[in-house]
VMD Tcl script that builds the backbone (N, CA, C; Angstrom):
set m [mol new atoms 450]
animate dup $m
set s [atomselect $m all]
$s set {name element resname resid chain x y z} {
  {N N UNK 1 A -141.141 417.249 139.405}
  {CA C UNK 1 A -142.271 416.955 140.263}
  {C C UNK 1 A -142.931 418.263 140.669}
  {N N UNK 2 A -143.892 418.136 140.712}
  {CA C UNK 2 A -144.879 419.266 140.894}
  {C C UNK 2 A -145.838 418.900 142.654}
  {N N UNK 3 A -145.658 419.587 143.652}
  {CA C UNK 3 A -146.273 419.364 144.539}
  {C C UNK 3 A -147.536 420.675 145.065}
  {N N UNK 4 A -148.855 420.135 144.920}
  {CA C UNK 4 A -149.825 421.292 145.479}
  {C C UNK 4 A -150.189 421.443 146.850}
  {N N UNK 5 A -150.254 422.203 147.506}
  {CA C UNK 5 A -150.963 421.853 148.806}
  {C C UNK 5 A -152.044 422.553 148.991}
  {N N UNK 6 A -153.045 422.458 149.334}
  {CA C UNK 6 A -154.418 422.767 149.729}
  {C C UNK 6 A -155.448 422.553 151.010}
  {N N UNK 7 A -155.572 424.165 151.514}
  {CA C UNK 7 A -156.461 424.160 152.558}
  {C C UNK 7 A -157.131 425.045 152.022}
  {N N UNK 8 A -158.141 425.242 153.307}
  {CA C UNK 8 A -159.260 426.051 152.840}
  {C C UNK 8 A -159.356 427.439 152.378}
  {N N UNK 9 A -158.504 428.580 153.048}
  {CA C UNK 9 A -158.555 429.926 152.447}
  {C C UNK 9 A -157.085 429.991 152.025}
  {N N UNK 10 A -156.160 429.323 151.860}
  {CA C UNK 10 A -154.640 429.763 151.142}
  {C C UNK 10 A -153.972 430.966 152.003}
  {N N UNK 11 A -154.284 431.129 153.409}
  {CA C UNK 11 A -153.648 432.324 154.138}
  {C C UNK 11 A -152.796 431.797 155.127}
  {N N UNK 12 A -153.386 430.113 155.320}
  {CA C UNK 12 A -152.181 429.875 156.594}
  {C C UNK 12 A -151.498 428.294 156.344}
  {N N UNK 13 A -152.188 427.598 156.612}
  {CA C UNK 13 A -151.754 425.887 156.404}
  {C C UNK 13 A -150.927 425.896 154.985}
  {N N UNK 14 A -151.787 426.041 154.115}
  {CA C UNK 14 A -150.970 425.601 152.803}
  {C C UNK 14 A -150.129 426.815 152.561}
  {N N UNK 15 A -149.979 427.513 152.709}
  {CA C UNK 15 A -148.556 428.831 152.362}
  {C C UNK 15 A -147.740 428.426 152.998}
  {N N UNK 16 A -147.487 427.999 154.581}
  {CA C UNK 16 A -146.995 427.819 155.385}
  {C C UNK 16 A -146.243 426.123 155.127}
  {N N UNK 17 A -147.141 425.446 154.633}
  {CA C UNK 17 A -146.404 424.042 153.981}
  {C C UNK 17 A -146.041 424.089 153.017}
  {N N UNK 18 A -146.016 425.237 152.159}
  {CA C UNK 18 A -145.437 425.601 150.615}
  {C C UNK 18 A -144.246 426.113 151.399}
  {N N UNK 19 A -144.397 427.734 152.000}
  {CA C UNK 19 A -142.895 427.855 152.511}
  {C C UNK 19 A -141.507 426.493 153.333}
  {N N UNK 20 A -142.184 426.538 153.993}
  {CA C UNK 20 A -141.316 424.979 154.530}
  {C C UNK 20 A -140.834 423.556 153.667}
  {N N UNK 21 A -141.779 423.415 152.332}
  {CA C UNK 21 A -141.655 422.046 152.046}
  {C C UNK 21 A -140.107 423.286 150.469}
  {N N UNK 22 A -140.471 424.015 150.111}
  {CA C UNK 22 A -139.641 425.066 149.455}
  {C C UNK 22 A -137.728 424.749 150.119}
  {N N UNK 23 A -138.225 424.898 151.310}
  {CA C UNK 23 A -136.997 425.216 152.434}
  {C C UNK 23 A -136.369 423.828 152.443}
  {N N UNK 24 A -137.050 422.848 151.913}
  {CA C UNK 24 A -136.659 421.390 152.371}
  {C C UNK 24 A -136.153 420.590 151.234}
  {N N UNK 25 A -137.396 421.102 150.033}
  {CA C UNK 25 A -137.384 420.252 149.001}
  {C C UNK 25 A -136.468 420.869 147.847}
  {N N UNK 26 A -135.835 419.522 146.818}
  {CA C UNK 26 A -134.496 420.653 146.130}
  {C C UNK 26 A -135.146 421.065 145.125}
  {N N UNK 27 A -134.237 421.723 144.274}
  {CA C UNK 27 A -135.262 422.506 143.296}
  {C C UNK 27 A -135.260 421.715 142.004}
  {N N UNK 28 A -135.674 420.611 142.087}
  {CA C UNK 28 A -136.707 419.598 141.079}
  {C C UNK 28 A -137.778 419.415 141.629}
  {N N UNK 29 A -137.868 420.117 142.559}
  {CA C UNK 29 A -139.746 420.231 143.377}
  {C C UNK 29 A -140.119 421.114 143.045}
  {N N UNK 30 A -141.155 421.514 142.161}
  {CA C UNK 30 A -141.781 422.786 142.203}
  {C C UNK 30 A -142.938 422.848 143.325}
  {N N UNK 31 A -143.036 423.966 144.047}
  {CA C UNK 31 A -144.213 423.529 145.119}
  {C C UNK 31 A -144.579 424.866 145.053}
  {N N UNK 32 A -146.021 424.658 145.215}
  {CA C UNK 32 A -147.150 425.724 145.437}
  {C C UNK 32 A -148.892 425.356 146.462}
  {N N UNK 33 A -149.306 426.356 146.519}
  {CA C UNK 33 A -150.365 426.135 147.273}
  {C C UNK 33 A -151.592 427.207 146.378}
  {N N UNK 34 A -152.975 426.660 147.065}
  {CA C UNK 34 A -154.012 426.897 146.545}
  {C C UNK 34 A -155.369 426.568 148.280}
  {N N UNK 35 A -156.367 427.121 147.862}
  {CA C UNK 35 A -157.578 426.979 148.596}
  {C C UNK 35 A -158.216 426.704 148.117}
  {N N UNK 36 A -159.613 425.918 148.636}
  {CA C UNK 36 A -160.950 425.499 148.066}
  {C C UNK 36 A -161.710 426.919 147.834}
  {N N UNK 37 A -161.799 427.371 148.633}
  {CA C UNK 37 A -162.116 428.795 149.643}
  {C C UNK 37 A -161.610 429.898 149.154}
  {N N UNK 38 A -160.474 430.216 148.779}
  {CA C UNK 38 A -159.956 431.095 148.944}
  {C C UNK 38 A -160.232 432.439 147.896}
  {N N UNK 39 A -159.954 433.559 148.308}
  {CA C UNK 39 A -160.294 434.558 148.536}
  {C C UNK 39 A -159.025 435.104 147.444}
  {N N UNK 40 A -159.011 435.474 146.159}
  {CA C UNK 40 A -157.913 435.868 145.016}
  {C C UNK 40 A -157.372 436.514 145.696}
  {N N UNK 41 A -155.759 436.811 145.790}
  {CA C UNK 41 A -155.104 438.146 146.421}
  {C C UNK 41 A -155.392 438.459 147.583}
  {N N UNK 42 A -155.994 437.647 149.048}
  {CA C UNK 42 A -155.436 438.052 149.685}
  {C C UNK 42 A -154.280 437.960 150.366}
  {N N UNK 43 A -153.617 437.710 151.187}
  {CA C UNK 43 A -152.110 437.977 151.754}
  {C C UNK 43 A -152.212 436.703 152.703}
  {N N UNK 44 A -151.182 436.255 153.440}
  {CA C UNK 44 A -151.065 435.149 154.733}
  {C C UNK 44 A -151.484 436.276 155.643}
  {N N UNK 45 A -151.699 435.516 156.872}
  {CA C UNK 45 A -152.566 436.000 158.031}
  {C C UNK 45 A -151.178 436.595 158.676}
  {N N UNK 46 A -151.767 437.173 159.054}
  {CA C UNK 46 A -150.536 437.789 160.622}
  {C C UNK 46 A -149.517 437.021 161.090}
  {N N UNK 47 A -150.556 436.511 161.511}
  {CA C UNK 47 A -149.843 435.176 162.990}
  {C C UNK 47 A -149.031 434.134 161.633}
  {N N UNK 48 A -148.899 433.380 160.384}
  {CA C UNK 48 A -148.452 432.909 159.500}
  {C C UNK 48 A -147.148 433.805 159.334}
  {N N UNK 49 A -147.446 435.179 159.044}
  {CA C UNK 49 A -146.257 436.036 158.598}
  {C C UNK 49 A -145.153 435.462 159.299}
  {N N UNK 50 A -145.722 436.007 160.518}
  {CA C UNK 50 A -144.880 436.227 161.815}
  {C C UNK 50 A -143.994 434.536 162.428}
  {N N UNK 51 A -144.257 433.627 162.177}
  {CA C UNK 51 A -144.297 432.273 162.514}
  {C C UNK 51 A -143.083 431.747 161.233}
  {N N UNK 52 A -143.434 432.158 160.221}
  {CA C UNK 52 A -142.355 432.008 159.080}
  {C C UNK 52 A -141.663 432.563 159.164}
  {N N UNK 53 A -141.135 434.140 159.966}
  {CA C UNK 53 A -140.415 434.673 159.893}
  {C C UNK 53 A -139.308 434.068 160.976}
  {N N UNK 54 A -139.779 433.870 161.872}
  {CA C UNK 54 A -139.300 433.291 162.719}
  {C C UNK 54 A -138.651 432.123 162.465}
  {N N UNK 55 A -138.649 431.186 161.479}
  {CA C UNK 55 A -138.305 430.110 160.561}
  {C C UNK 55 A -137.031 430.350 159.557}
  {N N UNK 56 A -137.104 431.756 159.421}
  {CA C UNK 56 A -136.162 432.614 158.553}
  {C C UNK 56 A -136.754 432.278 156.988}
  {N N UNK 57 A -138.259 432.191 156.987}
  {CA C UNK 57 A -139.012 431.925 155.601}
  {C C UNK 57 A -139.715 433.392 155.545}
  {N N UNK 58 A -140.140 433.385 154.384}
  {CA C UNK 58 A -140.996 434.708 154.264}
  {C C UNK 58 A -142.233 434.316 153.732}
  {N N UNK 59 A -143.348 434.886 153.682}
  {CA C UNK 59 A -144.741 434.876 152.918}
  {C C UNK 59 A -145.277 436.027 152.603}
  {N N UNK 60 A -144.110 436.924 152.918}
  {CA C UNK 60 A -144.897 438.750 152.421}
  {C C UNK 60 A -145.022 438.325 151.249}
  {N N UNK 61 A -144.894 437.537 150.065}
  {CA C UNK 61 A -144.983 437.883 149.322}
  {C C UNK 61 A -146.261 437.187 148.575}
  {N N UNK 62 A -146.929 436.248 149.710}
  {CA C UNK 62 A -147.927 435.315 149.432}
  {C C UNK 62 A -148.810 435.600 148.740}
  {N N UNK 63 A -150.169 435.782 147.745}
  {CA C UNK 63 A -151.344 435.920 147.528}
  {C C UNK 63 A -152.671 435.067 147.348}
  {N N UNK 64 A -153.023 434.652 148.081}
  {CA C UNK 64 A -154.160 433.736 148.131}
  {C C UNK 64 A -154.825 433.104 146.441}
  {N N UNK 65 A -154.750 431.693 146.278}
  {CA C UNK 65 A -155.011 431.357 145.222}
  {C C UNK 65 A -156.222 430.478 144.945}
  {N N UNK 66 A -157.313 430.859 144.290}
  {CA C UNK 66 A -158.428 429.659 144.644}
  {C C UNK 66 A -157.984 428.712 143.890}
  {N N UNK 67 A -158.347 427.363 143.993}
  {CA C UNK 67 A -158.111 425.986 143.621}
  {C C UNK 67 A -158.780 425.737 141.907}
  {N N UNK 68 A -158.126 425.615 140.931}
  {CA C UNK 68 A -158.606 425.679 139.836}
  {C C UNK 68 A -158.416 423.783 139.431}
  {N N UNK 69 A -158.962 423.507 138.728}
  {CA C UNK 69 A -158.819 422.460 137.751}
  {C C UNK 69 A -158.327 422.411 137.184}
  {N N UNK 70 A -157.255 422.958 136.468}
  {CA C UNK 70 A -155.845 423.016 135.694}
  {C C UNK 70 A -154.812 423.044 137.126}
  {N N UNK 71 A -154.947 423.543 137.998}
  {CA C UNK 71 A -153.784 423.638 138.930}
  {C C UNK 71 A -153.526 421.959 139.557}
  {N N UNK 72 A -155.054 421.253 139.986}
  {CA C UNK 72 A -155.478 419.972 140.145}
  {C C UNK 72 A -154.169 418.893 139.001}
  {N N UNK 73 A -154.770 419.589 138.051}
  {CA C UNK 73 A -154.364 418.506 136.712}
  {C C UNK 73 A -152.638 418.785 136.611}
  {N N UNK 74 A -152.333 419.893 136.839}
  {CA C UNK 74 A -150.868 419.699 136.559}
  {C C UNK 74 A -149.994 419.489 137.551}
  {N N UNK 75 A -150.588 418.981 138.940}
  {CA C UNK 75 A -149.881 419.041 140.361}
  {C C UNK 75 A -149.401 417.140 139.524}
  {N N UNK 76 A -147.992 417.047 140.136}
  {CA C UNK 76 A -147.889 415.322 140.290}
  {C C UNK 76 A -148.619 414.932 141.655}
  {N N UNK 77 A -148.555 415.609 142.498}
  {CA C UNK 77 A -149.513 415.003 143.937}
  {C C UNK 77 A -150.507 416.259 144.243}
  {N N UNK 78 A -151.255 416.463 144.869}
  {CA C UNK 78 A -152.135 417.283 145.309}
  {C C UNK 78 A -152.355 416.668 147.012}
  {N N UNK 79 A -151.582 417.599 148.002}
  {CA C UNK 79 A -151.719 417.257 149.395}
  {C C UNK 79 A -152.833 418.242 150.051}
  {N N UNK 80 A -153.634 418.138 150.647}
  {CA C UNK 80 A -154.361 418.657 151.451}
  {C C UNK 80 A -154.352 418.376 153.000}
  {N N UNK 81 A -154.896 419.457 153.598}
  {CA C UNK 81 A -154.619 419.540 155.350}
  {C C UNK 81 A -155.528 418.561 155.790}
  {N N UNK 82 A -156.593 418.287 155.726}
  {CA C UNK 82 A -157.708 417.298 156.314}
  {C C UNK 82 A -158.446 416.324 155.710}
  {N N UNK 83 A -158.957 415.673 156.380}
  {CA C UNK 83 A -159.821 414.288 155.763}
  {C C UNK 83 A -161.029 415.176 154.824}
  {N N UNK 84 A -161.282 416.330 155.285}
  {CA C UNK 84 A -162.656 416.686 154.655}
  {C C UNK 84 A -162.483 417.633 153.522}
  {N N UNK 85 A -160.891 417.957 153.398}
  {CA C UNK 85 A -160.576 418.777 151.978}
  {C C UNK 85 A -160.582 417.804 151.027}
  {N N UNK 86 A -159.507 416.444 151.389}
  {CA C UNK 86 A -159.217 415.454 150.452}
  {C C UNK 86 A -160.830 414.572 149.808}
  {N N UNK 87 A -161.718 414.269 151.121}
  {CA C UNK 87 A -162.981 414.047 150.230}
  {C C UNK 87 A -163.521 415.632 149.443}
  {N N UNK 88 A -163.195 416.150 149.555}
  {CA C UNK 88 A -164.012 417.484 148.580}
  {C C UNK 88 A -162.883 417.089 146.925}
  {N N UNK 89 A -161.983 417.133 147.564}
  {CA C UNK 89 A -161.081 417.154 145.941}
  {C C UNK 89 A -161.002 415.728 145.316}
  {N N UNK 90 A -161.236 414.870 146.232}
  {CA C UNK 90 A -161.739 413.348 145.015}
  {C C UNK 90 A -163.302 413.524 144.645}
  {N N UNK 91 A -164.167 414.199 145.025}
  {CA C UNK 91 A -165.338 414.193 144.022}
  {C C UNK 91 A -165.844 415.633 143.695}
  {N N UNK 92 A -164.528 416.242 143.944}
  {CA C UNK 92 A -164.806 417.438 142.532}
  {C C UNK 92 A -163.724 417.283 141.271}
  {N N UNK 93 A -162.725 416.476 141.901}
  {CA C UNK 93 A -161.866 415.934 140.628}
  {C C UNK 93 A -161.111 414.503 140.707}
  {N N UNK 94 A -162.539 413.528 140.438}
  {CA C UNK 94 A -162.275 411.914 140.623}
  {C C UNK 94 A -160.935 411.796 139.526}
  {N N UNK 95 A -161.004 412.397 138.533}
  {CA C UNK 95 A -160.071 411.743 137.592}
  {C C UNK 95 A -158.681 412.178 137.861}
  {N N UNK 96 A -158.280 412.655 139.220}
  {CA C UNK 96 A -157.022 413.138 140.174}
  {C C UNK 96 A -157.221 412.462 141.474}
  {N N UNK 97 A -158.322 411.199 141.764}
  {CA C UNK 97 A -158.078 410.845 142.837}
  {C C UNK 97 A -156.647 410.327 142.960}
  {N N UNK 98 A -155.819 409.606 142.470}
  {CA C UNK 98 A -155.073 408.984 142.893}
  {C C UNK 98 A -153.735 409.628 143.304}
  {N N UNK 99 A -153.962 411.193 142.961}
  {CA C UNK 99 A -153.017 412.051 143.396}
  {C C UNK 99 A -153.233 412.803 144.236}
  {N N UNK 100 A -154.005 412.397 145.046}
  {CA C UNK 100 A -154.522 413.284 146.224}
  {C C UNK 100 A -153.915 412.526 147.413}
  {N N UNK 101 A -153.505 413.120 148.208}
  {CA C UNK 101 A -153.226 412.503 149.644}
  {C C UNK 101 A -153.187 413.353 150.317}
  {N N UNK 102 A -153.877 413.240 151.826}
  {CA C UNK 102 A -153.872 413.900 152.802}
  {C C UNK 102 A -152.651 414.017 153.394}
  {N N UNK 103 A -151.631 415.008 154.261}
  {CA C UNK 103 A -150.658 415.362 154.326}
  {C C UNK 103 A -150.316 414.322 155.337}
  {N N UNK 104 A -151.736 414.308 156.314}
  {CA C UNK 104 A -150.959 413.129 157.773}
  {C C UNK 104 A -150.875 412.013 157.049}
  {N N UNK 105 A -151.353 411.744 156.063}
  {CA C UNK 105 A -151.355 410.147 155.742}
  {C C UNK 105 A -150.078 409.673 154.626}
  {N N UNK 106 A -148.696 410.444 154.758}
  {CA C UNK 106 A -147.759 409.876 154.469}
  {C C UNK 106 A -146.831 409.223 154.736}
  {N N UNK 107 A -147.516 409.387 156.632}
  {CA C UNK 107 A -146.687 408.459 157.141}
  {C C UNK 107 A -146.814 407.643 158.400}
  {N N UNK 108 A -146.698 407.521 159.611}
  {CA C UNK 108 A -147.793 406.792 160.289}
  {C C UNK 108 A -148.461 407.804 161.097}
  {N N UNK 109 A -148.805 409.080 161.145}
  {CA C UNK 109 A -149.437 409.782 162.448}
  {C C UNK 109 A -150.605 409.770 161.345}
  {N N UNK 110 A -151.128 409.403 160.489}
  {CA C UNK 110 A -152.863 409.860 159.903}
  {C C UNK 110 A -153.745 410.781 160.938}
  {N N UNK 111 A -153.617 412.189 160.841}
  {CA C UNK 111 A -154.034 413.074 161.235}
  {C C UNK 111 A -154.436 414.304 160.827}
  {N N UNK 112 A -155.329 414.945 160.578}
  {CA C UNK 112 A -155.476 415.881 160.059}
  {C C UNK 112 A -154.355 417.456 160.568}
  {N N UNK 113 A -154.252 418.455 159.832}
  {CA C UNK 113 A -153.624 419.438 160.094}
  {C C UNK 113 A -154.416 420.343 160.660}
  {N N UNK 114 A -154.737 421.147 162.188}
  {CA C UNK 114 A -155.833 421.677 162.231}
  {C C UNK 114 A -155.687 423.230 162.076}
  {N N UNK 115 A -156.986 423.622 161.262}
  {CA C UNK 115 A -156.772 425.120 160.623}
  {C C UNK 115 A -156.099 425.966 162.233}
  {N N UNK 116 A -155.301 427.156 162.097}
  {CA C UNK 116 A -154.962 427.444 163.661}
  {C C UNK 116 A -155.746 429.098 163.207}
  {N N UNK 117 A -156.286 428.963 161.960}
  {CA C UNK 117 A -156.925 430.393 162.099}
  {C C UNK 117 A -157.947 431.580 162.578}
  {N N UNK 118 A -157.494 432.595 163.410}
  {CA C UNK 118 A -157.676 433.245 165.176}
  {C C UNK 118 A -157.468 432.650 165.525}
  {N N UNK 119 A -156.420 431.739 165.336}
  {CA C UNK 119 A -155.811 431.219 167.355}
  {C C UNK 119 A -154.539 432.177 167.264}
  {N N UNK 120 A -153.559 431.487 168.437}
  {CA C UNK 120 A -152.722 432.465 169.333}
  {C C UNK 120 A -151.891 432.076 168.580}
  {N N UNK 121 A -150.499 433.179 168.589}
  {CA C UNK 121 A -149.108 432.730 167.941}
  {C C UNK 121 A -148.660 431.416 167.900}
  {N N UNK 122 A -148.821 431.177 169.635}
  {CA C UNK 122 A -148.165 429.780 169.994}
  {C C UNK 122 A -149.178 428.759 169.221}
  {N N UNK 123 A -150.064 428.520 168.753}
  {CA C UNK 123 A -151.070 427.648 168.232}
  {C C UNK 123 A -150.653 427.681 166.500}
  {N N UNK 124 A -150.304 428.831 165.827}
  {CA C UNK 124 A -149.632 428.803 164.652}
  {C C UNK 124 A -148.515 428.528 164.782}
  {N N UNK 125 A -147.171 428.392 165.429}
  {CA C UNK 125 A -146.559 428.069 165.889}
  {C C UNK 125 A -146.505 426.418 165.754}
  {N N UNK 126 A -147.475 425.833 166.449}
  {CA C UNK 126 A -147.659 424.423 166.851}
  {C C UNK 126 A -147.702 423.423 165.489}
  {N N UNK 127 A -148.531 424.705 164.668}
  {CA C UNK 127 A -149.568 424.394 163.139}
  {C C UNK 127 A -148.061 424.132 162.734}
  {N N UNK 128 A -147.149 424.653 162.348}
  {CA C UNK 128 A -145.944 424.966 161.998}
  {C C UNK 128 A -144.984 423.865 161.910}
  {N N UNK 129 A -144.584 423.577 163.373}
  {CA C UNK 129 A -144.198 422.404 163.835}
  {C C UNK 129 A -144.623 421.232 163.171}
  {N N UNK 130 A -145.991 420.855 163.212}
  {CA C UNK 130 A -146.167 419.514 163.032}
  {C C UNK 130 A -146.701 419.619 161.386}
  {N N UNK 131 A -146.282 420.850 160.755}
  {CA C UNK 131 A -146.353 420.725 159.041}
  {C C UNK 131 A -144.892 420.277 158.791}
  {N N UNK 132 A -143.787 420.694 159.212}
  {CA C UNK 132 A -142.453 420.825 159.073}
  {C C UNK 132 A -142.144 419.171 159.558}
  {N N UNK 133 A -143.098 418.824 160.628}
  {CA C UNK 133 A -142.770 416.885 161.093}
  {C C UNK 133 A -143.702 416.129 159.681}
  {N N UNK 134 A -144.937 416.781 159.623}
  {CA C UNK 134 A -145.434 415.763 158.311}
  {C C UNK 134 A -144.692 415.698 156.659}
  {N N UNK 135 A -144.022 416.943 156.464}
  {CA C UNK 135 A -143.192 417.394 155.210}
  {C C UNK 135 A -142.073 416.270 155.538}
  {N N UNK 136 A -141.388 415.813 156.600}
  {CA C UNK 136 A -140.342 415.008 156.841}
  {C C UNK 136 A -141.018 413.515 156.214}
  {N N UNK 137 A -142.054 413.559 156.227}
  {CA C UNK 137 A -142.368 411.938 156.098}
  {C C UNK 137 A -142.404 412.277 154.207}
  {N N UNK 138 A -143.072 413.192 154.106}
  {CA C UNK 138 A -143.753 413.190 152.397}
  {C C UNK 138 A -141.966 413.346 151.462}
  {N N UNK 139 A -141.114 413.697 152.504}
  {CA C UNK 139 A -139.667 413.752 151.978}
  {C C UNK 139 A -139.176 412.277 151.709}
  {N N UNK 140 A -139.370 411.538 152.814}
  {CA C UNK 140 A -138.640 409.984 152.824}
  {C C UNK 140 A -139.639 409.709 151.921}
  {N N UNK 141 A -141.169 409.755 151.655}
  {CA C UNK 141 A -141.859 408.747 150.643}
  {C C UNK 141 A -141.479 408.974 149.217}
  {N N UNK 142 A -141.017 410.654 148.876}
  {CA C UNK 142 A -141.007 410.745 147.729}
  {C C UNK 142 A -139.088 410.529 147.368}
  {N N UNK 143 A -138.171 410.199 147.908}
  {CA C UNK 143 A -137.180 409.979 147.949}
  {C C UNK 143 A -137.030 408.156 147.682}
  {N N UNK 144 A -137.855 407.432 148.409}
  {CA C UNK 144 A -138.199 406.333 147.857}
  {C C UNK 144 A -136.970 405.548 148.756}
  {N N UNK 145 A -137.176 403.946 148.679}
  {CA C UNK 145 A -136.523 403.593 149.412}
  {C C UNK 145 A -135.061 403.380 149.539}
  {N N UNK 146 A -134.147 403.728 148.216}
  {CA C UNK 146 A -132.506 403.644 148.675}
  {C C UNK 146 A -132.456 404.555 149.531}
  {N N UNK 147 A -132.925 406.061 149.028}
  {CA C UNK 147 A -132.259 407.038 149.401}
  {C C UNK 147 A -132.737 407.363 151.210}
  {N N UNK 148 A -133.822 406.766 151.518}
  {CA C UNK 148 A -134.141 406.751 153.063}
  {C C UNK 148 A -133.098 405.431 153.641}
  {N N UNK 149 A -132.374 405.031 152.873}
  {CA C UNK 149 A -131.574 403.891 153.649}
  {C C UNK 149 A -129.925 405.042 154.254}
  {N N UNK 150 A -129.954 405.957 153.691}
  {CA C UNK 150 A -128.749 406.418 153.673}
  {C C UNK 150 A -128.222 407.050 155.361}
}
mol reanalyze $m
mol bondsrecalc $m
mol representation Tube
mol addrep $m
């Protein structure tokens, strides 16, 4: 299984749900992240570094990836942070709608992830938290239903 995640510049949300869903998921998950936005090579933000580290994850080693159409095509799911990434990536790549899902909508909080970028530690922090509570749901869906009986 191949999992993508996608926000807008690849420096905080989606590195940050790549590191964590990495930390969670076994290694028949391949997981990576990408931006609509994003900016080739640059690095996670500060406040991201620092927030993963604290997690005992790392992202020094991150580099910002823009969102290609081969990356689209070879993801088995393609998750994005908000309602307004997931409409950008079903009509720039309809023939991957059905592998697109927004991250809140795997399980019952349907909520967007909100960018925390220039906000305060504690606000990446928060971002953090409730990626690490939505990764818990996209775990039980893709585990399927014996293995959430256990």
């Amino acid at each position: 299984m191949d999992i993508l995640f996608v926000c807008s510049g690849n420096t905080c949300r989606s590195p940050m749900a790549e590191a964590i869903a990495k930390s969670m998921f076994g290694s028949g998950v391949r997981v990576h992240s990408a931006g609509i936005g994003a900016w080739e090579g640059d690095g996670a933000s500060p406040q991201a570094l620092k927030v993963m580290e604290e997690r005992g994850l790392s992202l020094w080693e991150h580099r910002a990836t823009r969102l290609t159409r081969s990356l689209v095509a070879g993801a088995s799911w393609v998750i994005p942070m908000t309602r307004d990434q997931e409409r950008v990536l079903k009509e720039n790549y309809p023939e991957s709608a059905g592998k697109i899902r927004r991250l809140g909508d795997w399980g019952q909080m349907s909520a967007d992830v909100t960018d925390p970028w220039g906000g305060s530690l504690e606000r990446y922090r928060e971002c953090a938290h409730e990626i690490a509570r939505l990764l818990e749901d996209v775990r039980a869906a893709l585990a399927g239903p014996e293995e959430n009986r256990a």
